[in-house]
C-alpha positions in Angstrom: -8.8 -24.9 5.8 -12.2 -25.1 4.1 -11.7 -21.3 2.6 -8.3 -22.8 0.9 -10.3 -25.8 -0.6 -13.0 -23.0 -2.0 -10.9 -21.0 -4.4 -13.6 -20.3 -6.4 -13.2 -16.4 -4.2 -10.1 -16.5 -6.0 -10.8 -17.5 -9.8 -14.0 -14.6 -9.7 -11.7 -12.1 -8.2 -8.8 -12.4 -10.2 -8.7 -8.6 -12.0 -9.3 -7.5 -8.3 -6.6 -9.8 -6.8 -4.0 -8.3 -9.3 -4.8 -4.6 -8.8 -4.1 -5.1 -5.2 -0.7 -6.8 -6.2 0.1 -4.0 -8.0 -1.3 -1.5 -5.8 0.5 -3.2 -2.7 3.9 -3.3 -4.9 3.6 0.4 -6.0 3.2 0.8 -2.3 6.8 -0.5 -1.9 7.9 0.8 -4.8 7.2 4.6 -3.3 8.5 4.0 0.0 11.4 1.9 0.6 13.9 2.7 2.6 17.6 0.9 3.1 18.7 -1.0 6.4 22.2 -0.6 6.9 23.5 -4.2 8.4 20.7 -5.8 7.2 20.8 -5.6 3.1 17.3 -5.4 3.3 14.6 -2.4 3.5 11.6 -0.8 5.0 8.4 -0.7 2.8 4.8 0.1 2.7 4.2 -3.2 0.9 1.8 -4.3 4.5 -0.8 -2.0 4.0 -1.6 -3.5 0.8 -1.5 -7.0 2.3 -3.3 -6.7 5.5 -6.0 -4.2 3.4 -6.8 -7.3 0.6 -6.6 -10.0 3.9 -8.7 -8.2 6.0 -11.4 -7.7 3.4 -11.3 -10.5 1.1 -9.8 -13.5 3.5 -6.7 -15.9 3.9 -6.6 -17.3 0.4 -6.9 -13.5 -0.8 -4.2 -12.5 1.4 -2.0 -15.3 0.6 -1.9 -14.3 -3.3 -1.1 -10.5 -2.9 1.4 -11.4 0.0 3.0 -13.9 -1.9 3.1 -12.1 -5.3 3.8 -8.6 -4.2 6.6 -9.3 -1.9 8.5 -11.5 -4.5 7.9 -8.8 -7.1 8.9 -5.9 -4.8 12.1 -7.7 -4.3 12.5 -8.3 -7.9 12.0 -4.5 -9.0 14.1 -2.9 -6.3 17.1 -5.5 -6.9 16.8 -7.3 -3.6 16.9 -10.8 -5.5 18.5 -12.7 -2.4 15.4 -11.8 -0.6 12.3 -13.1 -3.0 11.9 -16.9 -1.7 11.4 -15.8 1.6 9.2 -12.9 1.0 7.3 -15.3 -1.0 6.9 -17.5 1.7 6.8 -14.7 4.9 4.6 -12.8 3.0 2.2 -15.3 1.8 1.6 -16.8 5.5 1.4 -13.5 6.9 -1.4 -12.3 4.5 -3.4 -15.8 4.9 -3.3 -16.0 8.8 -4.5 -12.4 8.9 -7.2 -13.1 6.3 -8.3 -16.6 7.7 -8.5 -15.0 11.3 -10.4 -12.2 9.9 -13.1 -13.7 8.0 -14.1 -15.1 11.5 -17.2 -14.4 13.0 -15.6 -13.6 16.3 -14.7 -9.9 16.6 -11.1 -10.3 18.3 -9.6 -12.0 15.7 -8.8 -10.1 13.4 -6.6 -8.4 15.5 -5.6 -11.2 16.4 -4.7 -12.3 12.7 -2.9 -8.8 12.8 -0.8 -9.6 15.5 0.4 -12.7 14.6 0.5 -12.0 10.9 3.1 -8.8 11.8 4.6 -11.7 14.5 5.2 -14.0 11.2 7.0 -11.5 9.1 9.1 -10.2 11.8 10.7 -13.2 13.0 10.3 -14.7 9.5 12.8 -11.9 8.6 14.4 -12.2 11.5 15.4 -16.0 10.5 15.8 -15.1 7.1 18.5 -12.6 7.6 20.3 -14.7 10.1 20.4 -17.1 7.6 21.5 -15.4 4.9 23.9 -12.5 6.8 24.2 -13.6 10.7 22.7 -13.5 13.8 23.4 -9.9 14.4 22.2 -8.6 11.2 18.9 -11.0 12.3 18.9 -9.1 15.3 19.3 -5.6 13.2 16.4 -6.7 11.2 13.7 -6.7 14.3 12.7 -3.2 14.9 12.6 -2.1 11.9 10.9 -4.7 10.8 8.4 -4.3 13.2 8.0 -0.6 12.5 6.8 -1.7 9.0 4.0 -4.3 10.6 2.6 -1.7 13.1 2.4 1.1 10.1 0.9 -1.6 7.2 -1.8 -2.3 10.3 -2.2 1.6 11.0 -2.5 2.5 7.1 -4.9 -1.2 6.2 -7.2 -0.4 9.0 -8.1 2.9 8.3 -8.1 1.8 4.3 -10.6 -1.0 5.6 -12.5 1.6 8.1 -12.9 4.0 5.3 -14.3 1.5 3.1 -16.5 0.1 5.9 -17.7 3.8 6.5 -18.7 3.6 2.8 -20.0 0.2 2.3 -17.8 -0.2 0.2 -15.9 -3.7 0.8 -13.8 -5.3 -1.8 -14.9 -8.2 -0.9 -18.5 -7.3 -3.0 -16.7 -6.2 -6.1 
């Protein structure tokens, strides 16, 4: 809770938060594929959130999350859906940036698991809400197959950079 009190990562980062948001929505913009049953679709809009959480922490992740799902919904006509990407989103990119800025080396696996666990049951309830309980249930593995390739595609972002020295977070 302390990181969300110091947003002072987020006032000095600023032009770095908003190339991530708009490196993370060209992400989706490129790939995106339709899901019959669902009126919803399959992105790469994860990499780019679990590459800024990992790197620059939970407030970091919640920003781009937040703001790169809700304008990935907006650009590709999926208006029903921006609220709740908003909200998924958000809490998936702070609880694998808040897990990850910990000292302890599981959790940021951890924070990857239950991030990718918050978006797809957060989608999950979303589309039962909003279509049924058997388009919810249509939702899950693709869903899921979006999670497990955004933490494929972050981690070897985030190993690469690693390799390099090259963290964001010392831009």
């Amino acid at each position: 809770m302390e990181e969300l009190v110091n947003m002072g990562l987020i006032r000095e980062k600023l032009p770095l938060l908003a190339i991530l948001i708009a490196l993370s929505v060209v992400l989706g913009l490129v790939i995106n594929i339709p899901i019959p049953g669902t009126n919803g679709y399959v992105n790469l809009l994860d990499v780019g959130i679990y590459t800024a959480a990992l790197t620059l922490g939970g407030p970091a992740g919640l920003l781009v999350g937040a703001s790169s799902g809700l304008l990935l919904d907006l650009l590709l006509g999926y208006p029903q859906w921006m609220f709740f990407s908003l909200v998924i989103h958000g809490l998936q990119g702070y609880l694998v940036g808040i897990l990850a800025k910990n000292q302890v080396k599981t959790l940021p696996l951890l924070g990857l698991i239950l991030g990718s666990f918050t978006m797809v049951i957060g989608y999950y309830l979303a589309t039962w809400l909003l279509y049924g309980h058997l388009a919810g249930l249509a939702s899950l593995p693709s869903n899921a197959l979006q999670v497990i390739v955004g933490i494929i595609g972050a981690s070897s972002i985030v190993a690469i950079l690693n390799k390099q020295k090259m963290t964001l977070h010392h831009w």
